[in-house]
C-alpha positions as CSV (number, residue, x, y, z in Angstrom):
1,X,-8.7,15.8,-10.1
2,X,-6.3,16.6,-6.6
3,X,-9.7,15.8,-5.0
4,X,-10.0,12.0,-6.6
5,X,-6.6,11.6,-5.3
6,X,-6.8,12.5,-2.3
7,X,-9.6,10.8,-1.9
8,X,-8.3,7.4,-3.2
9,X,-5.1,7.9,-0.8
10,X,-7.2,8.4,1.7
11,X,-9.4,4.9,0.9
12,X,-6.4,3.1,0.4
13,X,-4.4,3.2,3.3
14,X,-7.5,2.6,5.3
15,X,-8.4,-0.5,3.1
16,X,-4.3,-1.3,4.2
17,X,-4.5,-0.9,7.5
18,X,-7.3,-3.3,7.8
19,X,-5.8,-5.5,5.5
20,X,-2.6,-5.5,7.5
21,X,-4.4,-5.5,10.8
22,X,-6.0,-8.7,9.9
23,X,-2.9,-10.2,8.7
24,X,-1.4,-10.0,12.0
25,X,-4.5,-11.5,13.4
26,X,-4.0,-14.7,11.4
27,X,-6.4,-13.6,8.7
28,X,-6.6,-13.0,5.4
29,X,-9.5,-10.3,4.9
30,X,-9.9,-10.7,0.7
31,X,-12.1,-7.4,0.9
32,X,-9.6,-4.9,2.1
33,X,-7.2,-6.7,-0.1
34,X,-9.3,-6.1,-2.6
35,X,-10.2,-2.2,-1.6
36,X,-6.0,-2.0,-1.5
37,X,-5.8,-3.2,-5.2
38,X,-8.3,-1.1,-6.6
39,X,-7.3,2.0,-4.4
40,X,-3.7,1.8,-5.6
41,X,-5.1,1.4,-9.3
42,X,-7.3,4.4,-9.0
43,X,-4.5,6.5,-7.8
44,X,-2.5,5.6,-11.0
45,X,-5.4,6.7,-13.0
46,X,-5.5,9.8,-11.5
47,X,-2.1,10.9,-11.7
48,X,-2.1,9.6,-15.4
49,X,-5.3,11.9,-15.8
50,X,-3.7,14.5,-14.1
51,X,-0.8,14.4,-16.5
52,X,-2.0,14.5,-19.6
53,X,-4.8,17.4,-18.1
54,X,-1.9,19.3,-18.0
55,X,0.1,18.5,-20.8
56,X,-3.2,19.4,-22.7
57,X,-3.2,22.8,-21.1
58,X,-0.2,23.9,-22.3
């Protein structure tokens, strides 16, 4: 499960960075906007996941 995290931190602040670059372009890119939504939701899931992984464990 670290590895999904990781993974989606990863994903999201490069979907960010793109979204913010193109914002100070004059742009609004919807698709990295997009990519920033879902990336921040995944990484919710995961912790949640995470959480109650453990709390099962013990």
């Amino acid at each position: 499960m670290k590895s999904f995290i990781t993974l989606g931190i990863i994903i999201t602040i490069s979907a960010l960075v793109v979204f913010v670059y193109g914002f100070i372009k004059g742009e609004f890119l919807f698709g990295p906007f997009i990519a920033t939504v879902i990336g921040i939701n995944f990484i919710f899931i995961a912790f949640a996941r995470l959480k109650q992984e453990r709390e099962e464990a013990t």
